[in-house]
C-alpha positions in Angstrom: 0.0 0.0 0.0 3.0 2.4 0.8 4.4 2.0 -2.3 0.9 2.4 -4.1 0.5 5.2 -2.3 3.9 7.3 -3.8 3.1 6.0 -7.5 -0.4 7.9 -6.8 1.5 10.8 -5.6 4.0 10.9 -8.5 1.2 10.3 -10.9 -0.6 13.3 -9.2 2.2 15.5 -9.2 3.6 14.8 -13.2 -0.2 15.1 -14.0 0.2 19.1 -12.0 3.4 19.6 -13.6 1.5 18.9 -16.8 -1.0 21.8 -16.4 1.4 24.5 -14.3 4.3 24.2 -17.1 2.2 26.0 -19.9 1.2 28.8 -17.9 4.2 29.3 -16.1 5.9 29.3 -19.6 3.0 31.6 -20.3 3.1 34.0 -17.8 7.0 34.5 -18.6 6.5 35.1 -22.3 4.0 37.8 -21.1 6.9 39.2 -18.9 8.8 39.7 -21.9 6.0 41.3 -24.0 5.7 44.0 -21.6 9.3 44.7 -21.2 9.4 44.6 -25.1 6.7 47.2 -24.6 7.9 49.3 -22.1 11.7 49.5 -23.7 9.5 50.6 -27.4 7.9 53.1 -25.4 11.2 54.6 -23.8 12.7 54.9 -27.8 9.8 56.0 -29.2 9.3 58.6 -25.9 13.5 59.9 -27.0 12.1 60.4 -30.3 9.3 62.4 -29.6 12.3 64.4 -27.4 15.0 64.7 -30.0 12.5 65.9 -32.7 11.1 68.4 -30.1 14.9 69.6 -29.5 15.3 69.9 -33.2 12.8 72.0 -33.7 10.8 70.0 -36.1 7.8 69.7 -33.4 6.8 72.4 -31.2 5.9 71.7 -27.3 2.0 71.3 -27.6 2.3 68.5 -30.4 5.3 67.2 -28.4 3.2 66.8 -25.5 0.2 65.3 -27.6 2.4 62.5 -28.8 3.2 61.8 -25.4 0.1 61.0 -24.3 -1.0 59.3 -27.0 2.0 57.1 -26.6 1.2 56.9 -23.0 -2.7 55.8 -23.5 -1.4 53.4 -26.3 1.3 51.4 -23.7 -1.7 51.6 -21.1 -4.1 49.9 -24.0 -1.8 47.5 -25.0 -0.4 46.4 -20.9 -4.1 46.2 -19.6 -5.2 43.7 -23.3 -2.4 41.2 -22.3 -3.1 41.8 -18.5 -6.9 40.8 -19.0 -5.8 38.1 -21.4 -3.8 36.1 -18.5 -6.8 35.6 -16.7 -8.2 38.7 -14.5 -8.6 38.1 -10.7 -7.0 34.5 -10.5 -4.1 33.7 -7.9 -1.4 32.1 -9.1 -1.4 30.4 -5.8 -3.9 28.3 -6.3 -2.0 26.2 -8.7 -0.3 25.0 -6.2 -3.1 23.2 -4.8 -3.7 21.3 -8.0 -1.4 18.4 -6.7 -3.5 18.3 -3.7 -6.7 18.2 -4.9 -5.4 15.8 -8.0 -4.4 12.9 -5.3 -7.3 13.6 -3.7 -9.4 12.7 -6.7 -7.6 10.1 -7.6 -7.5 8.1 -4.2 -11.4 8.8 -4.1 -11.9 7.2 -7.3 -9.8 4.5 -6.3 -11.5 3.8 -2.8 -15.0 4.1 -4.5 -14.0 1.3 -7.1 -12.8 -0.7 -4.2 -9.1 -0.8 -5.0 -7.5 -0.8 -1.8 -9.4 -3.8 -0.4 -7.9 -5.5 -3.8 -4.7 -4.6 -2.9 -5.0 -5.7 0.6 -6.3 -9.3 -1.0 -3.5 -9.3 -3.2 -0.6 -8.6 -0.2 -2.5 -10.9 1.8 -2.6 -13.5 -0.9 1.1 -12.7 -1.8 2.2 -13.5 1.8 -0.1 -16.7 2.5 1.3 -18.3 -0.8 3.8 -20.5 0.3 2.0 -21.7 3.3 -0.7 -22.8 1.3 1.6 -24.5 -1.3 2.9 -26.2 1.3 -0.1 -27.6 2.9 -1.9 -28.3 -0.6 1.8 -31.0 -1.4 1.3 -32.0 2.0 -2.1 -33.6 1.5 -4.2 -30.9 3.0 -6.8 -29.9 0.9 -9.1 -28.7 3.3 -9.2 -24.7 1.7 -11.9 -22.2 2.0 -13.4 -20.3 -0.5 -11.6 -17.4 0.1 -8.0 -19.1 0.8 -8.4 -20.6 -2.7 -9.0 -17.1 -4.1 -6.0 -15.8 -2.1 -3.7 -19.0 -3.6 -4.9 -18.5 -6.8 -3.9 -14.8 -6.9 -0.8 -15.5 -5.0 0.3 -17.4 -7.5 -0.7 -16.2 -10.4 1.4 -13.4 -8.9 4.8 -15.8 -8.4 4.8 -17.2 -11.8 4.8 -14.0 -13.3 7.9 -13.9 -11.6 9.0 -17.4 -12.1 7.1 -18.6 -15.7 9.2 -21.9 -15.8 8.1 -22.9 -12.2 6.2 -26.4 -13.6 5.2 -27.1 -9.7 3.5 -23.4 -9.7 1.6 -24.0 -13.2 0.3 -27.3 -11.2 -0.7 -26.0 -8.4 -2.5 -23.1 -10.1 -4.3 -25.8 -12.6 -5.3 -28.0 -9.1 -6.8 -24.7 -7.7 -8.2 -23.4 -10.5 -10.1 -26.7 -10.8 -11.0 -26.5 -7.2 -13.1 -22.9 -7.9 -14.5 -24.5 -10.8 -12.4 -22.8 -13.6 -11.9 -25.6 -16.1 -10.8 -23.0 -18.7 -8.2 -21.2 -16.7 -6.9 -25.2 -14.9 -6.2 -26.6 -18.5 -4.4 -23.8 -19.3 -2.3 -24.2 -15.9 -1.4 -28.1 -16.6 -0.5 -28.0 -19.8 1.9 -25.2 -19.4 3.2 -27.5 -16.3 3.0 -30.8 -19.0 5.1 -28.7 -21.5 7.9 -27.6 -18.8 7.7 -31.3 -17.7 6.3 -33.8 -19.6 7.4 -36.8 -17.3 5.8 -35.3 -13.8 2.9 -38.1 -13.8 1.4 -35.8 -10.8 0.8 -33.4 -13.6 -0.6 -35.5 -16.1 -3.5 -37.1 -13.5 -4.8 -33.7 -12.5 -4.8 -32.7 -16.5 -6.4 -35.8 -17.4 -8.8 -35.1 -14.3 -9.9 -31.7 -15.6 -10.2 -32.5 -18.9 -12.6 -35.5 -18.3 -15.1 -32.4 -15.9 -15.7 -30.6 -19.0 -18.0 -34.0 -20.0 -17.1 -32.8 -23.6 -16.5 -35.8 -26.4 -13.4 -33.9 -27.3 -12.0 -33.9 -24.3 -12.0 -37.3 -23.0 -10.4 -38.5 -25.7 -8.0 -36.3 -25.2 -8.0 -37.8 -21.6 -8.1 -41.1 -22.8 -4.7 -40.0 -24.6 -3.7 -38.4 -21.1 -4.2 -41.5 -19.4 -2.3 -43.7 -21.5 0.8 -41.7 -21.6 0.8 -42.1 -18.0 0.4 -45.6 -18.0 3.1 -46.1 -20.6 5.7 -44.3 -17.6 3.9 -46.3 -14.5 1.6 -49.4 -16.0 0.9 -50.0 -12.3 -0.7 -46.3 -11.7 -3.9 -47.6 -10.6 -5.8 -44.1 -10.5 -4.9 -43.7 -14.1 -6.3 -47.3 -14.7 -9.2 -46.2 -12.4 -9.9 -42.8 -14.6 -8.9 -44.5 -18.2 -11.6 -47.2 -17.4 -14.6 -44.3 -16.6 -13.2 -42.3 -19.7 -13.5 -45.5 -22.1 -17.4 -45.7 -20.2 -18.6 -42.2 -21.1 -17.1 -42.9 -24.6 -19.1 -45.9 -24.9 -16.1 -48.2 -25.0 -17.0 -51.3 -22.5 -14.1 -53.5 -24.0 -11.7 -50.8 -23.3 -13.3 -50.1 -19.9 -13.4 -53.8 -18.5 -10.1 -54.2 -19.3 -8.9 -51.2 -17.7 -10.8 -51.9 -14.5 -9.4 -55.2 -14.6 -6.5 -54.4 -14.6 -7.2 -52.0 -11.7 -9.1 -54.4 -9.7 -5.6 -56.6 -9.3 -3.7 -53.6 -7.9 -6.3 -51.5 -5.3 -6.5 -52.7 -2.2 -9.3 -55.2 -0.7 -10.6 -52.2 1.2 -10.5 -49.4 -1.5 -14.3 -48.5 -2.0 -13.5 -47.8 -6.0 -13.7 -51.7 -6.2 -17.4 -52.1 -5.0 -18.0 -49.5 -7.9 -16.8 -50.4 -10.5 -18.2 -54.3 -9.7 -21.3 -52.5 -9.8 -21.1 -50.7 -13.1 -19.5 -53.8 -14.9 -21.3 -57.3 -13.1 -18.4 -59.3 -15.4 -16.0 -58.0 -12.9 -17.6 -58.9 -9.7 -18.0 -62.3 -10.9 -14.4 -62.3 -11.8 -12.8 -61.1 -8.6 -15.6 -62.3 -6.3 -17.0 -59.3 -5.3 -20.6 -59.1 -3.3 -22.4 -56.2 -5.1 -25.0 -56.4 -2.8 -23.1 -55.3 0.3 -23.0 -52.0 -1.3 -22.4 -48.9 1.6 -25.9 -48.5 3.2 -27.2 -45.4 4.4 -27.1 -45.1 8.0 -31.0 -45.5 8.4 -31.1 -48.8 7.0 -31.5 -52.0 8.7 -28.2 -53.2 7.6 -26.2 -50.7 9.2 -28.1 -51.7 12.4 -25.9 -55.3 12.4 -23.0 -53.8 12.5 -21.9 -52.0 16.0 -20.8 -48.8 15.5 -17.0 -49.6 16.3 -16.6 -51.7 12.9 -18.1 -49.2 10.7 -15.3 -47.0 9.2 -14.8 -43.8 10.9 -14.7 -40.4 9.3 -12.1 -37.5 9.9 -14.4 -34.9 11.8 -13.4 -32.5 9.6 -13.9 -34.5 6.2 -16.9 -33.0 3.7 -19.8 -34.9 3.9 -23.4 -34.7 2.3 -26.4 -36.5 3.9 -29.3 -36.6 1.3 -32.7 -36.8 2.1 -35.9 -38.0 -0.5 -39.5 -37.9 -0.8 -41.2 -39.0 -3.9 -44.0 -37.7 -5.4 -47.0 -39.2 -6.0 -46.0 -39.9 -9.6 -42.7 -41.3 -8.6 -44.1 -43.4 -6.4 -46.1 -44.5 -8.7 -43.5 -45.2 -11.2 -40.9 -46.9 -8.7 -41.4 -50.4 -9.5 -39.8 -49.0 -13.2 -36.7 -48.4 -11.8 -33.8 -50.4 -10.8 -30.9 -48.6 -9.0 -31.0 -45.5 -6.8 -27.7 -43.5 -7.9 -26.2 -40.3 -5.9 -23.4 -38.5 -6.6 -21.7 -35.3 -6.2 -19.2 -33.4 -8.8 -17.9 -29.7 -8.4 -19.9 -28.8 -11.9 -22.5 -30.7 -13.6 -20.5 -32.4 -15.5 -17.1 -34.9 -15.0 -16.8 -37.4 -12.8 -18.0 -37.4 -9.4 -16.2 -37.0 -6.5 -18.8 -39.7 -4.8 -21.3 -41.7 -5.6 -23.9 -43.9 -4.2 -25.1 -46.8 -6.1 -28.1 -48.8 -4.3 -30.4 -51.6 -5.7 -34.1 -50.8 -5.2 -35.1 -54.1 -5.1 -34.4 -54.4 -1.3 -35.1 -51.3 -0.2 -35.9 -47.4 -1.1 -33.9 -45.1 1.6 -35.2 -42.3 3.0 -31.7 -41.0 3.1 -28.3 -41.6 1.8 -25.0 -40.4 3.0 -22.1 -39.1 0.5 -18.3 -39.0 1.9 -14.8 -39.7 1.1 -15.5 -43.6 1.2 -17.8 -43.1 -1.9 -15.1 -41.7 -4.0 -13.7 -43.1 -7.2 -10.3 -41.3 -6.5 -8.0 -41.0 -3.3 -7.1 -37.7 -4.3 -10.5 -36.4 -5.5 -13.1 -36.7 -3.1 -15.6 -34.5 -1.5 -12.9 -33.2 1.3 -11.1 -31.9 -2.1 -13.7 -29.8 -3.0 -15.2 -26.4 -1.1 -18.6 -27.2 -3.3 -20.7 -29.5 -5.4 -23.6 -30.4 -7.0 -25.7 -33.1 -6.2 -27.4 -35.3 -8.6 -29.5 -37.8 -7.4 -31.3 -40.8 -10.9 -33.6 -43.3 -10.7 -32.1 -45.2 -13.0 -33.4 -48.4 -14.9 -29.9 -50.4 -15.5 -27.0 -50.0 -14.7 -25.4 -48.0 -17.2 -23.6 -44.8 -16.0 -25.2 -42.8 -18.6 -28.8 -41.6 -18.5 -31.3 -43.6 -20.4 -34.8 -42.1 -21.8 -37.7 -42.3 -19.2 -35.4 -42.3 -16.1 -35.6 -39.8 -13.7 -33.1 -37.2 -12.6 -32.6 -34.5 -10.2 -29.6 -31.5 -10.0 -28.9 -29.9 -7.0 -27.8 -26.0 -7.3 -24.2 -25.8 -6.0 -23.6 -26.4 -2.3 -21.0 -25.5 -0.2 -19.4 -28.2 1.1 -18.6 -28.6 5.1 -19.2 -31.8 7.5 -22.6 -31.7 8.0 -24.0 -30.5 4.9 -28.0 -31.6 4.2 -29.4 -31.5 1.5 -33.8 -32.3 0.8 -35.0 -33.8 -2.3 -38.1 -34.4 -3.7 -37.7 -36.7 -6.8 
């Protein structure tokens, strides 16, 4: 702010320097004029003498031209007097630098600059704190301290352009506020600085499968297998290639990719029960129960289980408990329906950072719960995001795409916290 503060000054005082110079310049010019004036009076004034010493004028036309000359210098001093500017101080122009950085900090508070700037030193200084909890594995942010970290580093890579950690991070938080554009831009400047870092390459391919656009999955699907050909045991590439070869309608492509994924994640990773779910081949393969999918906390199932076996949740995590009631048309229409699917995703589009997949021919749930357990990703879950939007489809099969007649309800965006509710009416 200090140093804003003497740029505004200098500005003010150049601009003043701008407006004083030409009348300054000005009112020496008309200095000149009137000595110019005053010395043609005094020659002319020795004429009028020398001719009246001569004897070729007598006294009274001598004295005539003398006050003619007179009245003429008078005329001619008072024309350039009143043409300088009658009655002004030249005083007051020294106020103009005053009342110039006056003005100009006024217009500066009104358009809210100064809080900007405040935002911007704030974000300046907090930027390597939050770069260094974000690689740490914290990505518990606020809204605002992810507009502070994207500023702040917008900010240090305009310092440091070949910083491919720093076009990373941008693209991660970029994709956390929701601004695909912006986070694509981010990891492939990182990608081109460092083609190899496979950290890089999962969030690029991440962000590029949330735009839900044909293009860019198969760009993804390109993404994915350049990762795999560095690290063929990179099981959340397999995980992501395997949802990207789904949405492009590429079930071959998909089982195998889950296959190969299912021999690598852990007996406990929740990603397994989903994808048994979405392709039945694989359950029967790796001997998976799709039926002991999670169960919402209200139903009966949960109730066999004491509380100290069910897996615990970080106080702190992101978590969305969903509540329904159907209509009477929906109601009516339940026994067309299948599967009860929930899921979140920071735009409506991409993948979701949890979802909820539960066979209505056991039960309907009055509500279901969303959390990090339900996410397809270790590193993109709900405790990633600060919001999301809920969609909630009665679905008919079990494809992950949306057939004709189902039914489907978006949430507006919700900010995300531990104990966020949401009510539905389907």
């Amino acid at each position: 702010m200090i140093n804003l503060t003497i740029v505004l000054a200098l500005i003010a005082i150049i601009a003043s320097v701008a407006v004083v110079f030409p009348w300054l310049r000005k009112k020496h010019v008309l200095q000149l004029d009137q000595k110019r004036q005053t010395e043609l009076y005094a020659e002319k004034l020795a004429d009028i003498q020398a001719d009246l010493t001569s004897g070729n004028i007598d006294e009274q036309a001598a004295q005539a031209a003398k006050d003619d000359l007179k009245i003429q210098l008078a005329s001619e001093l008072a024309l350039n007097h009143s043409g300088h500017g009658k009655g002004f101080n030249p005083k007051l122009l020294w106020l103009l630098p005053v009342v110039t950085l006056v003005i100009a900090f006024s217009i500066y508070r009104i358009q809210g600059k100064p809080e900007q700037m405040i935002q911007f030193y704030q974000a300046k200084e907090n930027t390597p704190a939050f770069g260094q909890k974000l690689l740490s594995g914290d990505q518990n942010f606020t809204t605002e301290e992810l507009q502070q970290f994207y500023i702040g580093l917008r900010h240090q890579l305009s310092q440091k352009p070949n910083d491919a950690v720093g076009w990373l991070l941008l693209g991660r938080v970029a994709y956390s506020n929701g601004e695909l554009t912006n986070a694509i831009a981010a990891f492939e400047h990182s990608i081109k600085l460092d083609g190899s870092n496979i950290s890089a390459l999962l969030s690029y391919g991440q962000v590029l499968v949330a735009t839900n656009d044909e293009t860019y999955l198969k760009k993804a699907a390109n993404v994915y297998l350049k990762v795999l050909q560095q690290s063929p045991q990179e099981s959340e590439a397999l995980a992501m290639a395997g949802y990207v070869a789904l949405q492009l309608d590429d079930m071959e492509s998909a089982t195998q990719y889950w296959r190969f994924a299912l021999k690598l994640l852990p007996e406990n990773d929740s990603r397994r029960l989903v994808m048994a779910r979405t392709i039945p081949v694989l359950a029967e393969e790796f001997n998976i129960d799709i039926s002991s999918s999670a169960m919402p906390q209200n139903h009966p199932a949960t109730a066999d289980h004491p509380v100290s076996e069910q897996k615990t949740q970080d106080a702190n995590a992101n978590q969305i408990l969903v509540s329904f009631q159907l209509s009477d048309e929906t109601q009516a229409r339940l026994s067309e329906f299948k599967y009860l699917v929930v899921f979140a995703r920071p735009a409506l589009a991409g993948p979701p950072a949890a979802v909820v997949k539960i066979d209505l021919d056991k039960y309907f749930p009055t509500q279901v719960k969303l959390s990090d357990d339900n996410a397809m990703m270790p590193n993109f879950n709900l405790s990633s995001l600060t919001s999301a939007h809920v969609t909630v489809r009665l679905s008919k099969d079990a494809d992950v795409s949306k057939s004709e007649g189902e039914i489907e309800y978006n949430s507006e965006k919700l900010e995300l916290s531990n104990n966020t509710a949401l009510n539905i009416l389907l």
